[in-house]
mmCIF file as gemmi writes it, N, C-alpha and C atoms, coordinates in Angstrom:
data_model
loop_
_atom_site.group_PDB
_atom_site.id
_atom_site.type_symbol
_atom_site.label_atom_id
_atom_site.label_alt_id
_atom_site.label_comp_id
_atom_site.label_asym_id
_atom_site.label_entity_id
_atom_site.label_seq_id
_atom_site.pdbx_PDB_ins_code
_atom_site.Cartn_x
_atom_site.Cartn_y
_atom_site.Cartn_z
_atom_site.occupancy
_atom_site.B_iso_or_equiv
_atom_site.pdbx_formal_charge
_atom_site.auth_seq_id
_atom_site.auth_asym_id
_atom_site.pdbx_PDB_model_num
ATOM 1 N N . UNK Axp A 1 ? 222.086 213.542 126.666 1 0 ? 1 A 1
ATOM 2 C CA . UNK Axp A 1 ? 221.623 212.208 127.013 1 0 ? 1 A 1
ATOM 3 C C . UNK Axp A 1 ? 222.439 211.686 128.193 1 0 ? 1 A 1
ATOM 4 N N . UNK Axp A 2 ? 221.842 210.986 129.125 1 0 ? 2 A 1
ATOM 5 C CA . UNK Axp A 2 ? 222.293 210.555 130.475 1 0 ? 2 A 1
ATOM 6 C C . UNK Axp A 2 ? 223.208 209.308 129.913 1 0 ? 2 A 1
ATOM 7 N N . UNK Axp A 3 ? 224.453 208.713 130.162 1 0 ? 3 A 1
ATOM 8 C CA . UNK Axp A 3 ? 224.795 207.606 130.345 1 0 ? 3 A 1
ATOM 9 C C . UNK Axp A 3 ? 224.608 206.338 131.157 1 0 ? 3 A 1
ATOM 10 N N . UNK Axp A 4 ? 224.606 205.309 130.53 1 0 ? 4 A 1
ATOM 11 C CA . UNK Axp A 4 ? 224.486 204.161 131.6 1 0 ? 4 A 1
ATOM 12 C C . UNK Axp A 4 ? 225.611 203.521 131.54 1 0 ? 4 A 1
ATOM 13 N N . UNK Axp A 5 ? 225.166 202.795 132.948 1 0 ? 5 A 1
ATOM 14 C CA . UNK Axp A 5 ? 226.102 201.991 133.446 1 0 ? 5 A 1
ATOM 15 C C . UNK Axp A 5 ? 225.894 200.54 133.922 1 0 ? 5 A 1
ATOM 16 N N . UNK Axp A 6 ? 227.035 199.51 134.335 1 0 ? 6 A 1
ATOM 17 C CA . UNK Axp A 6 ? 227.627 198.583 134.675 1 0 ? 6 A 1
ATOM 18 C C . UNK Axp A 6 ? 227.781 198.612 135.848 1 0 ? 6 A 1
ATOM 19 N N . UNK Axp A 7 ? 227.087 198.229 137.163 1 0 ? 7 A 1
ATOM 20 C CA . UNK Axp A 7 ? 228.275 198.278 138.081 1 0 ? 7 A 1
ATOM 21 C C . UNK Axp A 7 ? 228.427 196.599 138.867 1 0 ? 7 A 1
ATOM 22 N N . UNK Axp A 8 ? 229.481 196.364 138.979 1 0 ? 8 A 1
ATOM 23 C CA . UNK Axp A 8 ? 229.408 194.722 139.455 1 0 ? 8 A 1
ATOM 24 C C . UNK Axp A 8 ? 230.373 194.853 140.364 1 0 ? 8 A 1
ATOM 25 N N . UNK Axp A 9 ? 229.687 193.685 141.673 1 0 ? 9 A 1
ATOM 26 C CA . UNK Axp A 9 ? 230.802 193.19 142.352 1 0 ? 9 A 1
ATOM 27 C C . UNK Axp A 9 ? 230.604 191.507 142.126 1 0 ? 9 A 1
ATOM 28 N N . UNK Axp A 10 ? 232.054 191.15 142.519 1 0 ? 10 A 1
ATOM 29 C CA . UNK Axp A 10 ? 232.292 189.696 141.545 1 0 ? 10 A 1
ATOM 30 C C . UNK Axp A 10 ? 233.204 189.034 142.981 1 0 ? 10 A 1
ATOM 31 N N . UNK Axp A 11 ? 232.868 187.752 142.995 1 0 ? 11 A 1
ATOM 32 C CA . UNK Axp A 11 ? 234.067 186.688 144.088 1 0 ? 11 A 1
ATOM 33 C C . UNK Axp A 11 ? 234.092 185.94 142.742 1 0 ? 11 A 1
ATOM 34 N N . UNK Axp A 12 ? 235.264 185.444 142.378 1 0 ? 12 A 1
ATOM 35 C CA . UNK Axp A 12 ? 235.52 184.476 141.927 1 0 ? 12 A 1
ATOM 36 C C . UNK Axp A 12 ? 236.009 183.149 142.318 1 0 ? 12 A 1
ATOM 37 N N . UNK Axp A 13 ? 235.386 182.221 141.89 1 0 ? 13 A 1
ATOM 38 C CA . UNK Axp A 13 ? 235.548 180.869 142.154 1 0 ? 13 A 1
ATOM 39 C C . UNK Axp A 13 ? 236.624 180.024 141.746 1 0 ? 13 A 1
ATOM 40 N N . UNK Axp A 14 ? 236.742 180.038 140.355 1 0 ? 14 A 1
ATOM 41 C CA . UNK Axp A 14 ? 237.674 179.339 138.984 1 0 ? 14 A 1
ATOM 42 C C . UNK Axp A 14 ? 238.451 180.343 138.403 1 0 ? 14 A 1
ATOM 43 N N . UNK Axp A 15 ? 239.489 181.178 138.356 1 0 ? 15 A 1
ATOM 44 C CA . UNK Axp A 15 ? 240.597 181.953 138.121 1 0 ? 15 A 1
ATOM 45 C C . UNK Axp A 15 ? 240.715 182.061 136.584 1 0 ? 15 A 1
ATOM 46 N N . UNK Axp A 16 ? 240.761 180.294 136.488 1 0 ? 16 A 1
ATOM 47 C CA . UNK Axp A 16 ? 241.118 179.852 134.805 1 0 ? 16 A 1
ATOM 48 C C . UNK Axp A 16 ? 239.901 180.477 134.202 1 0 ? 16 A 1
ATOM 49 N N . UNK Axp A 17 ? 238.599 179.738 134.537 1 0 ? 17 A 1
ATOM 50 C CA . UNK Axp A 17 ? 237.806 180.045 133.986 1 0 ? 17 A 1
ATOM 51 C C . UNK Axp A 17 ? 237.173 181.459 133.774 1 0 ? 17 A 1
ATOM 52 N N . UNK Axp A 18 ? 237.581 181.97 134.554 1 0 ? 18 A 1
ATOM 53 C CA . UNK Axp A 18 ? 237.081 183.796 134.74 1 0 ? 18 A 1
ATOM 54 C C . UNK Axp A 18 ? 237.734 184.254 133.794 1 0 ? 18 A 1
ATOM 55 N N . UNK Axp A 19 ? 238.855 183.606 133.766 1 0 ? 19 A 1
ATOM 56 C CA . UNK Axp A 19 ? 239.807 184.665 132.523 1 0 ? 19 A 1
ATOM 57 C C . UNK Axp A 19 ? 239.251 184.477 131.187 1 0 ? 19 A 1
ATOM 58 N N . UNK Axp A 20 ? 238.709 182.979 131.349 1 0 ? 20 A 1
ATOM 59 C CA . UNK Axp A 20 ? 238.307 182.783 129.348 1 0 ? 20 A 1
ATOM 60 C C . UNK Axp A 20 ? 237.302 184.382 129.32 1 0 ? 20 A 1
ATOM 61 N N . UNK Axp A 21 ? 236.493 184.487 130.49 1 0 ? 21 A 1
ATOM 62 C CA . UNK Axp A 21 ? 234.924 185.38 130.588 1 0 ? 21 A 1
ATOM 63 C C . UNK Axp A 21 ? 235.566 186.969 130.19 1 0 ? 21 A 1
ATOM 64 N N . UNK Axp A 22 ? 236.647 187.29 130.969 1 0 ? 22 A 1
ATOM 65 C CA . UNK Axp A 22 ? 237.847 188.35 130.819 1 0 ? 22 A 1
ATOM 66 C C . UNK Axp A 22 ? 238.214 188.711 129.522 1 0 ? 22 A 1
ATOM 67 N N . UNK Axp A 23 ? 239.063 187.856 129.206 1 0 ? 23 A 1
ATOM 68 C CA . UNK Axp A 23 ? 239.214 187.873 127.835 1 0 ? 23 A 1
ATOM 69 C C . UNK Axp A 23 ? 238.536 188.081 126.32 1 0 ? 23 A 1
ATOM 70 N N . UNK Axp A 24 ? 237.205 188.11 126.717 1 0 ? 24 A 1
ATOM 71 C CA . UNK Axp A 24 ? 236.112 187.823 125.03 1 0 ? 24 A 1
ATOM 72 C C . UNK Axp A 24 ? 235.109 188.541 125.688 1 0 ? 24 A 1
ATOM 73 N N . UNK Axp A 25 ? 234.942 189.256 126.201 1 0 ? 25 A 1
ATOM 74 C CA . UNK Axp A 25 ? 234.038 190.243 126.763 1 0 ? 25 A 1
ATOM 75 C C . UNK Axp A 25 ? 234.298 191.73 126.279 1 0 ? 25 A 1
ATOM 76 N N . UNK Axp A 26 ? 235.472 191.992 125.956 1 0 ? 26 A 1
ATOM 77 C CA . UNK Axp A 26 ? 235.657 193.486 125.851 1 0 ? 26 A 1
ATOM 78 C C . UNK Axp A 26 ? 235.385 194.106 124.506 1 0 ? 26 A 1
ATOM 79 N N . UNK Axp A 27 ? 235.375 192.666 122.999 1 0 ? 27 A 1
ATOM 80 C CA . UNK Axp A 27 ? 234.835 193.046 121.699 1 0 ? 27 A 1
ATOM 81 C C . UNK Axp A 27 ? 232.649 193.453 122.299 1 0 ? 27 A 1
ATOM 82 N N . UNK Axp A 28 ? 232.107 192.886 122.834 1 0 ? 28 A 1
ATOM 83 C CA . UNK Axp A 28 ? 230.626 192.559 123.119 1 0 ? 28 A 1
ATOM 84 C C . UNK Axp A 28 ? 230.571 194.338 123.707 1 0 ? 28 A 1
ATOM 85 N N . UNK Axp A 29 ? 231.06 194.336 124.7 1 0 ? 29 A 1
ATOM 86 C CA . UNK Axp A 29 ? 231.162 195.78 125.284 1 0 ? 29 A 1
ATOM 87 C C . UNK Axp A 29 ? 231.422 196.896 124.608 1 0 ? 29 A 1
ATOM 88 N N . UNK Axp A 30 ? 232.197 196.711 123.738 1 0 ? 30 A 1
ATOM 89 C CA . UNK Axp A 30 ? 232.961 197.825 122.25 1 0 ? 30 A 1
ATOM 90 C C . UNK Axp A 30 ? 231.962 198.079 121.7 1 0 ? 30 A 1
ATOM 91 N N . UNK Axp A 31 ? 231.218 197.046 121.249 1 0 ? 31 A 1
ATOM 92 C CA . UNK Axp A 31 ? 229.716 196.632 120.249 1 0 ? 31 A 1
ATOM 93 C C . UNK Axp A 31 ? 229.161 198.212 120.633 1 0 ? 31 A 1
ATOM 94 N N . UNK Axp A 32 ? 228.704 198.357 122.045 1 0 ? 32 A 1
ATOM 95 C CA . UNK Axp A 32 ? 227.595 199.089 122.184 1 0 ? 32 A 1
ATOM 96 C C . UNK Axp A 32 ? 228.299 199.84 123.086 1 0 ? 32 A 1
ATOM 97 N N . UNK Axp A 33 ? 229.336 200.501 122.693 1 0 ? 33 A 1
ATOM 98 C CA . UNK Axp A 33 ? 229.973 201.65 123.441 1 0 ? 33 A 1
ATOM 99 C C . UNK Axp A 33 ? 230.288 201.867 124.743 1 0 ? 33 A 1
ATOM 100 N N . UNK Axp A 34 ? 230.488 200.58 124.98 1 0 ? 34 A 1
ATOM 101 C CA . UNK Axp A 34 ? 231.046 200.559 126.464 1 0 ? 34 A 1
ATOM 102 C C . UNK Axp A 34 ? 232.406 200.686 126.877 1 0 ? 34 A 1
ATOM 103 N N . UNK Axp A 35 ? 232.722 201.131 127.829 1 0 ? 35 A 1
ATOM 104 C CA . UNK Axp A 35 ? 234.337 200.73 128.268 1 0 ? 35 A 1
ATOM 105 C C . UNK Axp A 35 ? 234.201 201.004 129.698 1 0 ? 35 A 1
ATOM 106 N N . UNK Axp A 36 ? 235.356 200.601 130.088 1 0 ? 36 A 1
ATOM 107 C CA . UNK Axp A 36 ? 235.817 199.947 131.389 1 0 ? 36 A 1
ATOM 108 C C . UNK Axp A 36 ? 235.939 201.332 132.332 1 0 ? 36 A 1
ATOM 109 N N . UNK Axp A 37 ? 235.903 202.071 133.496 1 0 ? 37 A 1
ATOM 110 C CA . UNK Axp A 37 ? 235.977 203.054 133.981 1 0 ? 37 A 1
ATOM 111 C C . UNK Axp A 37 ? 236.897 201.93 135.351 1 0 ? 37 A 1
ATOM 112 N N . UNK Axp A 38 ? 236.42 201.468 135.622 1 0 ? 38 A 1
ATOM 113 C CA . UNK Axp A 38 ? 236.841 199.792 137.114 1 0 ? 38 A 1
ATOM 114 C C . UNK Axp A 38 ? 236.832 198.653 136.478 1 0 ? 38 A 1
ATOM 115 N N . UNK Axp A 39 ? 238.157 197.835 136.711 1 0 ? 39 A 1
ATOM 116 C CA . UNK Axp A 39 ? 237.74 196.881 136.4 1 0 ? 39 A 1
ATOM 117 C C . UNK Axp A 39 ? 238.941 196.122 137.366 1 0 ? 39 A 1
ATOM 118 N N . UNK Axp A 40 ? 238.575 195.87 138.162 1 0 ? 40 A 1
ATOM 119 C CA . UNK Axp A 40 ? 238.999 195.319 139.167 1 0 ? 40 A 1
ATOM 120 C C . UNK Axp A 40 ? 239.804 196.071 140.368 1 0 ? 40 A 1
ATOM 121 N N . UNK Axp A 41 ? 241.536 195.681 140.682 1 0 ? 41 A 1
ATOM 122 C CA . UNK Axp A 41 ? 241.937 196.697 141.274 1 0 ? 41 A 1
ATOM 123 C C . UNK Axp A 41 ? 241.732 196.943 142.482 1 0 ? 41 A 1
ATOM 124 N N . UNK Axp A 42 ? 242.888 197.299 143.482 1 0 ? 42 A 1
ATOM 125 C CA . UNK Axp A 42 ? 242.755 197.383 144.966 1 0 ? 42 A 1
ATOM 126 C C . UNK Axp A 42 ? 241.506 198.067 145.298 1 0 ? 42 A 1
ATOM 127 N N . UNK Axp A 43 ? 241.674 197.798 146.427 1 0 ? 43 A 1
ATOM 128 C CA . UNK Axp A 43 ? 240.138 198.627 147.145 1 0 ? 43 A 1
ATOM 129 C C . UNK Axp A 43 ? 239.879 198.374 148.201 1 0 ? 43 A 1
ATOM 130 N N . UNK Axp A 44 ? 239.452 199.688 149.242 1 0 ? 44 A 1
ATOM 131 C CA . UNK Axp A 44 ? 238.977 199.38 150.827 1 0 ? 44 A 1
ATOM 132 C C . UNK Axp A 44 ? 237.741 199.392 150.923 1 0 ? 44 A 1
ATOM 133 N N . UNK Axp A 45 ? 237.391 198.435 151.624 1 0 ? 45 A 1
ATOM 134 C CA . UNK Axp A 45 ? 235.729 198.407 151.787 1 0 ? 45 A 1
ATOM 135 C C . UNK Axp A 45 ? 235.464 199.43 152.931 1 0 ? 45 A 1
ATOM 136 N N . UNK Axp A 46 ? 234.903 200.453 152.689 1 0 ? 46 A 1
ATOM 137 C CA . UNK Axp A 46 ? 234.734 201.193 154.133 1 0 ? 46 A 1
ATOM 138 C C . UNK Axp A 46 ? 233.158 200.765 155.015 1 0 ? 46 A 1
ATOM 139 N N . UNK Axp A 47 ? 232.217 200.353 154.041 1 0 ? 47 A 1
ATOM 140 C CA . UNK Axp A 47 ? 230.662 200.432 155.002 1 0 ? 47 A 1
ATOM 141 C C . UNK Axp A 47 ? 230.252 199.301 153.973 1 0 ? 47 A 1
ATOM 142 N N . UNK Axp A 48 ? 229.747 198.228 154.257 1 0 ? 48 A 1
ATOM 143 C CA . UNK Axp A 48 ? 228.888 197.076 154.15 1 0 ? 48 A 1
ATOM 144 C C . UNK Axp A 48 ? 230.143 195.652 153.846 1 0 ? 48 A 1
ATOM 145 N N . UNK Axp A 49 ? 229.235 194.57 153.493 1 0 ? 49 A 1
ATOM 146 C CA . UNK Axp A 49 ? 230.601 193.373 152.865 1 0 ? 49 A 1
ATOM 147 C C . UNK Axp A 49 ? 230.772 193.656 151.567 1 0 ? 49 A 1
ATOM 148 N N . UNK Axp A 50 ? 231.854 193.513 150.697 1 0 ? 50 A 1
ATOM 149 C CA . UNK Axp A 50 ? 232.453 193.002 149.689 1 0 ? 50 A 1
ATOM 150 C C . UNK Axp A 50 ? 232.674 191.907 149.216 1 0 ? 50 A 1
ATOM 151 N N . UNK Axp A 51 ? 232.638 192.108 147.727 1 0 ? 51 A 1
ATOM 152 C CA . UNK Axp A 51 ? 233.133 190.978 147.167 1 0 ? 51 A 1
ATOM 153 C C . UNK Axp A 51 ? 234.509 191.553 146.532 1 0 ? 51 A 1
ATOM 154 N N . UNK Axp A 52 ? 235.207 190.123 145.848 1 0 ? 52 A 1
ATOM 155 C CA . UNK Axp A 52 ? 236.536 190.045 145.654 1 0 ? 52 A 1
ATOM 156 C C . UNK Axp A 52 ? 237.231 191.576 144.135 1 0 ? 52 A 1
ATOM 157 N N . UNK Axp A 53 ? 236.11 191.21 143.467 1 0 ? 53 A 1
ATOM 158 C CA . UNK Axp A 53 ? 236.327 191.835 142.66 1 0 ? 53 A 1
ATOM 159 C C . UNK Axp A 53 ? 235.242 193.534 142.171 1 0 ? 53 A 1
ATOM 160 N N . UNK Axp A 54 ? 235.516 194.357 141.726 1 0 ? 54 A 1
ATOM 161 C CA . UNK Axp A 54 ? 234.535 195.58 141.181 1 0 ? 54 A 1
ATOM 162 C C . UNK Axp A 54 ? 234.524 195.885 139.939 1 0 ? 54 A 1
ATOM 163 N N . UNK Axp A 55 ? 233.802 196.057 139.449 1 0 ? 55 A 1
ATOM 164 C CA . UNK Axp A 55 ? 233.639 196.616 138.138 1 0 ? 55 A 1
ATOM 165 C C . UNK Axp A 55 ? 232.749 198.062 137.897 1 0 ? 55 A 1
ATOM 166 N N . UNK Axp A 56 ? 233.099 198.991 136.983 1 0 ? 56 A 1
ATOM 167 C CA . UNK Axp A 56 ? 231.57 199.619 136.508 1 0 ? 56 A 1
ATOM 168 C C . UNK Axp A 56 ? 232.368 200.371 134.72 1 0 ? 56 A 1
ATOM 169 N N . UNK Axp A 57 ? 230.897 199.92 134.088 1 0 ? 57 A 1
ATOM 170 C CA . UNK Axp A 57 ? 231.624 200.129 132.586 1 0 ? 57 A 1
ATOM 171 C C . UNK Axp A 57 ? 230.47 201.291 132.236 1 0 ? 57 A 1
ATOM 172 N N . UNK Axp A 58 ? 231.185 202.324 131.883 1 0 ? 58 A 1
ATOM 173 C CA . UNK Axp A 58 ? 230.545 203.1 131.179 1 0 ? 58 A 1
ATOM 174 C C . UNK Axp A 58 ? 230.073 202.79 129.657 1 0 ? 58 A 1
ATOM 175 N N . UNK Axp A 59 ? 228.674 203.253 129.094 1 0 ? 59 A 1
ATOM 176 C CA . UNK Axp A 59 ? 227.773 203.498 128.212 1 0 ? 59 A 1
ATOM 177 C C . UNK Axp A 59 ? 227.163 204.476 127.755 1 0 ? 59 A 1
ATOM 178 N N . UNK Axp A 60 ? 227.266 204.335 126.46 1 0 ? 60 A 1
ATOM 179 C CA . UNK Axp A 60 ? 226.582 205.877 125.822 1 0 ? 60 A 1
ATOM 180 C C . UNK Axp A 60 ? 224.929 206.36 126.191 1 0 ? 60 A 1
ATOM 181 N N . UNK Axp A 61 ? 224.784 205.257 126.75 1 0 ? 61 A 1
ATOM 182 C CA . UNK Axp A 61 ? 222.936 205.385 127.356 1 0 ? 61 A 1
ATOM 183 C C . UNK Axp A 61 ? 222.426 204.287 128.426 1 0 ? 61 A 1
ATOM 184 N N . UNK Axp A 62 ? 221.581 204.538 129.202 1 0 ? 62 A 1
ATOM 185 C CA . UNK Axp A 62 ? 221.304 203.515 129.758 1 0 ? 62 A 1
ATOM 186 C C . UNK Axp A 62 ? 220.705 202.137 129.174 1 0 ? 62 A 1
ATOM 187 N N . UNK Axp A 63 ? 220.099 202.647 127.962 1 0 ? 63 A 1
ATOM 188 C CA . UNK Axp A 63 ? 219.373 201.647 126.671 1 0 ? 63 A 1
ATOM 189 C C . UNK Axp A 63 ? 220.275 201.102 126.014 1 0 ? 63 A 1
ATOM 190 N N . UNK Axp A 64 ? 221.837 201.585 126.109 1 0 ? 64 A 1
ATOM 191 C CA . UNK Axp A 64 ? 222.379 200.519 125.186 1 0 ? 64 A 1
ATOM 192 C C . UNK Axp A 64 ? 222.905 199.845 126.34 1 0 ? 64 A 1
ATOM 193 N N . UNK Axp A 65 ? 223.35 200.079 127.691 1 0 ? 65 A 1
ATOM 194 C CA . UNK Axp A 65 ? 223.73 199.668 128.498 1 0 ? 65 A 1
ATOM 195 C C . UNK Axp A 65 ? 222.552 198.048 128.579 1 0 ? 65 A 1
ATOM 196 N N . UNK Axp A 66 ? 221.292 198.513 128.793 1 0 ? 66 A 1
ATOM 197 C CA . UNK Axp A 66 ? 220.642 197.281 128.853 1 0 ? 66 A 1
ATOM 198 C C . UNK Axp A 66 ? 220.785 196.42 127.219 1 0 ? 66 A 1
ATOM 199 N N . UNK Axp A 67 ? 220.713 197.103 126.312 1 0 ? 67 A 1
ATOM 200 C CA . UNK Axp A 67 ? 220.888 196.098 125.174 1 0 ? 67 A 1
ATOM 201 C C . UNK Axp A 67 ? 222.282 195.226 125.179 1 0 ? 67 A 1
ATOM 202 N N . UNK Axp A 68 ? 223.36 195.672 125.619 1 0 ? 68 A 1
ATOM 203 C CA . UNK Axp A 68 ? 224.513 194.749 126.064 1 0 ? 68 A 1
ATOM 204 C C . UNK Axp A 68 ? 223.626 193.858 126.595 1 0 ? 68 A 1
ATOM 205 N N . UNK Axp A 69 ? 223.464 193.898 127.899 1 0 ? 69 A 1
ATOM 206 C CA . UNK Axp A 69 ? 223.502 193.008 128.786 1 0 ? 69 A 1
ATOM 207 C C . UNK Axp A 69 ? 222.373 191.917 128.078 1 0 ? 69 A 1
ATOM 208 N N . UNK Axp A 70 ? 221.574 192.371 127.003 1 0 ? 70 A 1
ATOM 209 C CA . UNK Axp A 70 ? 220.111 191.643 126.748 1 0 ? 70 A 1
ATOM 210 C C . UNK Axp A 70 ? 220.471 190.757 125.588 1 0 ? 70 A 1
ATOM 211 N N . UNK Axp A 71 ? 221.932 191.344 124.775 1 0 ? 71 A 1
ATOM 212 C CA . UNK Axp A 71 ? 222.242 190.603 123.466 1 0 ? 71 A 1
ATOM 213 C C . UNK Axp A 71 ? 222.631 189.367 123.566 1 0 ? 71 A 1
ATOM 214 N N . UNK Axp A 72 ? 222.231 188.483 122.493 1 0 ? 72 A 1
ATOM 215 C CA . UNK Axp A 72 ? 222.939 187.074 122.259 1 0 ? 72 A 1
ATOM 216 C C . UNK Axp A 72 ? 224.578 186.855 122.551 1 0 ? 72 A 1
ATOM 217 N N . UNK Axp A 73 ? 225.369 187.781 121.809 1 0 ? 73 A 1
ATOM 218 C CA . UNK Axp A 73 ? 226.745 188.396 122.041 1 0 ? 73 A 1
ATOM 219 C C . UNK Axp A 73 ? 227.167 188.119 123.272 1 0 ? 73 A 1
ATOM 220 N N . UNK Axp A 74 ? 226.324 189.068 124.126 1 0 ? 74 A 1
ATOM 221 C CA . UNK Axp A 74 ? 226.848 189.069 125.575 1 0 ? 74 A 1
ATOM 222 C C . UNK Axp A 74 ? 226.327 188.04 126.856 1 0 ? 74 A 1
ATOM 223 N N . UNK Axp A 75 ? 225.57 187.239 126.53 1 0 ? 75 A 1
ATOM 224 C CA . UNK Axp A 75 ? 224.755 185.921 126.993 1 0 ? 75 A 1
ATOM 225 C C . UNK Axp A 75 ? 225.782 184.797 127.037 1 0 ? 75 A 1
ATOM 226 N N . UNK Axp A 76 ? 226.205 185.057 125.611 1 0 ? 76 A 1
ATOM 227 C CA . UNK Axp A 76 ? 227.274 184.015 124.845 1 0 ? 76 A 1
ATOM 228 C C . UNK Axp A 76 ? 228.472 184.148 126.083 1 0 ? 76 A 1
ATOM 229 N N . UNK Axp A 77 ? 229.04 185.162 125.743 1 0 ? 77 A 1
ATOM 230 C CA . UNK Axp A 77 ? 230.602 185.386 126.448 1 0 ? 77 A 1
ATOM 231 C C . UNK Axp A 77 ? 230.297 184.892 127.933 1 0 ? 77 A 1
ATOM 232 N N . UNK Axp A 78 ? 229.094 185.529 128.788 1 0 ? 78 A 1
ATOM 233 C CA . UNK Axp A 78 ? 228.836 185.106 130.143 1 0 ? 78 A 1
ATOM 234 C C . UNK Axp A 78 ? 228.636 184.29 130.617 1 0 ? 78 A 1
ATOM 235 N N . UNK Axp A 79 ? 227.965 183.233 129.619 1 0 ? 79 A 1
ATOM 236 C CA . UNK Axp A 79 ? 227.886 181.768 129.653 1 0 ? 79 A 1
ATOM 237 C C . UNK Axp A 79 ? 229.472 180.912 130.121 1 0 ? 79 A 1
ATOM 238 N N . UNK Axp A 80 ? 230.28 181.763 129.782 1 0 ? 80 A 1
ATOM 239 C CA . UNK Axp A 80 ? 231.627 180.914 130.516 1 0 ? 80 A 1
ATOM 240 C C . UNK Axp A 80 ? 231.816 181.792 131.819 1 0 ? 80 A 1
ATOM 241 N N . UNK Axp A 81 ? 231.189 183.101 132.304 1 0 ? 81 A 1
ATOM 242 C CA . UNK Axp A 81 ? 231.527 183.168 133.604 1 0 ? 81 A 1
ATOM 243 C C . UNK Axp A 81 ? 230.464 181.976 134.424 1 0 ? 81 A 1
ATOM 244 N N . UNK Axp A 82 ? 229.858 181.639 134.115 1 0 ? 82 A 1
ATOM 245 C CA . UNK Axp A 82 ? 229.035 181.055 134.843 1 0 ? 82 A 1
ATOM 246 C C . UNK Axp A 82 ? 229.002 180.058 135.479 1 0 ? 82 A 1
ATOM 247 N N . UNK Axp A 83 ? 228.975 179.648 136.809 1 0 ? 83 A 1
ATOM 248 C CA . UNK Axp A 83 ? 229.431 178.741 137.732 1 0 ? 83 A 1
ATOM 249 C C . UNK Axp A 83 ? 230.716 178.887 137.663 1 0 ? 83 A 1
ATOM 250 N N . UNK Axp A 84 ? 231.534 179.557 137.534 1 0 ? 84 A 1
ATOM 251 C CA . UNK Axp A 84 ? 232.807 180.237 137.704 1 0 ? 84 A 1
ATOM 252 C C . UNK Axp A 84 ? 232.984 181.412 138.879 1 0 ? 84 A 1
ATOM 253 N N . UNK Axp A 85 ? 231.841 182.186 139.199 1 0 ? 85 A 1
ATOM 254 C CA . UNK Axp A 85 ? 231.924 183.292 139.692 1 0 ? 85 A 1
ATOM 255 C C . UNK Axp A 85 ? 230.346 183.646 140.407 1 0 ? 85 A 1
ATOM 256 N N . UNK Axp A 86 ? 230.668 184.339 141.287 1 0 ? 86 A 1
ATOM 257 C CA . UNK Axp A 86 ? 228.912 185.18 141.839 1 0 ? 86 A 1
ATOM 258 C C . UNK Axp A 86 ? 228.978 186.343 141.969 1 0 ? 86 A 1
ATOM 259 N N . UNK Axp A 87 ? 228.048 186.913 140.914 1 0 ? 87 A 1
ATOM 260 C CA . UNK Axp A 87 ? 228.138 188.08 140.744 1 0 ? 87 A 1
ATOM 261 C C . UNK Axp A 87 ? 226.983 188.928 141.432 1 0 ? 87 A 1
ATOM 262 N N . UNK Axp A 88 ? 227.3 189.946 140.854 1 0 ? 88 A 1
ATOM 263 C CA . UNK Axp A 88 ? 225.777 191.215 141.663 1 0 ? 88 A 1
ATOM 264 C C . UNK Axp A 88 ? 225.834 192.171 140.765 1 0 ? 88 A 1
ATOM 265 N N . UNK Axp A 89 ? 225.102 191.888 139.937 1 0 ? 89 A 1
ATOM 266 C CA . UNK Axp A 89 ? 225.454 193.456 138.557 1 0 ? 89 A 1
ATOM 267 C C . UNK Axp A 89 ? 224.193 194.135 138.487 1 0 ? 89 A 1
ATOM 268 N N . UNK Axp A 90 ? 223.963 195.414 138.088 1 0 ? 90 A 1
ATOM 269 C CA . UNK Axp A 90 ? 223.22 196.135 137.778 1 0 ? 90 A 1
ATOM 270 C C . UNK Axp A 90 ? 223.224 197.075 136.765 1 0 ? 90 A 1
ATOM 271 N N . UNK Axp A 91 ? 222.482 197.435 136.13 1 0 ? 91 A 1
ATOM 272 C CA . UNK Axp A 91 ? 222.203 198.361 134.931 1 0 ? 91 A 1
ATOM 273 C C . UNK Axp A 91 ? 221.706 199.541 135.653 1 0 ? 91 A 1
ATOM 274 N N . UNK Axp A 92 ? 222.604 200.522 135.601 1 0 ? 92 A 1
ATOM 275 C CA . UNK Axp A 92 ? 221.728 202.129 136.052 1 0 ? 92 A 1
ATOM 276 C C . UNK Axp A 92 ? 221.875 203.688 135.167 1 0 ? 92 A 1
ATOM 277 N N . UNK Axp A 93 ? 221.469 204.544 135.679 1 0 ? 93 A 1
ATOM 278 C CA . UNK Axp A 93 ? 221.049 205.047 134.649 1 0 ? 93 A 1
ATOM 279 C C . UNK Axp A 93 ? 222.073 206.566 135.25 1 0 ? 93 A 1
ATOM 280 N N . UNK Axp A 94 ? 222.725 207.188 134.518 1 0 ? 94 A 1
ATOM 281 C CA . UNK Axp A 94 ? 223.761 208.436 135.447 1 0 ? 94 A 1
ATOM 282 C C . UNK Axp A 94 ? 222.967 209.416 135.474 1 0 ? 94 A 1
ATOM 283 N N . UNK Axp A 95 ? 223.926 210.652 135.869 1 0 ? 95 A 1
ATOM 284 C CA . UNK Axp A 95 ? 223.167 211.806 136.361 1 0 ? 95 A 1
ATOM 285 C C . UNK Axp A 95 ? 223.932 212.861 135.459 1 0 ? 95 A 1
ATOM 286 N N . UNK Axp A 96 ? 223.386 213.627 135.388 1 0 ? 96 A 1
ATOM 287 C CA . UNK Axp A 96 ? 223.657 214.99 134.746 1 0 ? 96 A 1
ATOM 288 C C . UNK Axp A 96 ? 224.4 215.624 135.381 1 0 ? 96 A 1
ATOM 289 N N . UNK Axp A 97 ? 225.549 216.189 135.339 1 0 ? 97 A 1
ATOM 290 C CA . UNK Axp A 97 ? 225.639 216.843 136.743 1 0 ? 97 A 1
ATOM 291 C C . UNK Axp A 97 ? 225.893 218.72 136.55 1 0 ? 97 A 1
């Protein structure tokens, strides 16, 4: 089975507030077999703009990857990134290799 993924770039706005989002996000992610591969962390932009921050969380499927993102659970927790931060996330699907 292919894994899915997380991948986000993030500017943050509110520091304080990002952290509550930081903090109570990583039980929601556990839920459905996710974990952190990036989660923030230096970085050179070599080809297009950036944002401040990166992420990408690995998943046991791309289907649970979208059921995170679709659950009450994880709505809940994001509800405090919100107007805190601008994000760009996507749900994708890996490769076999």
């Amino acid at each position: 089975m292919k894994k899915g993924y997380w991948i986000g770039r993030v500017d943050v706005a509110n520091p304080e507030a990002y952290q509550a989002y930081v903090d109570s996000n990583g039980p929601v992610f556990a839920r459905f077999g996710g974990r952190f591969l990036v989660r923030g962390g230096p970085f050179r932009a070599v080809e297009g703009p950036s944002r401040s921050r990166n992420i990408v969380l690995e998943f046991p499927s791309v289907e649970a990857a979208q059921a995170c993102w679709d659950s009450a659970d994880y709505q809940a927790v994001k509800a405090k990134r919100d107007g805190h931060a601008t994000a760009e996330i996507i749900v994708i699907e890996g490769t076999e290799v």
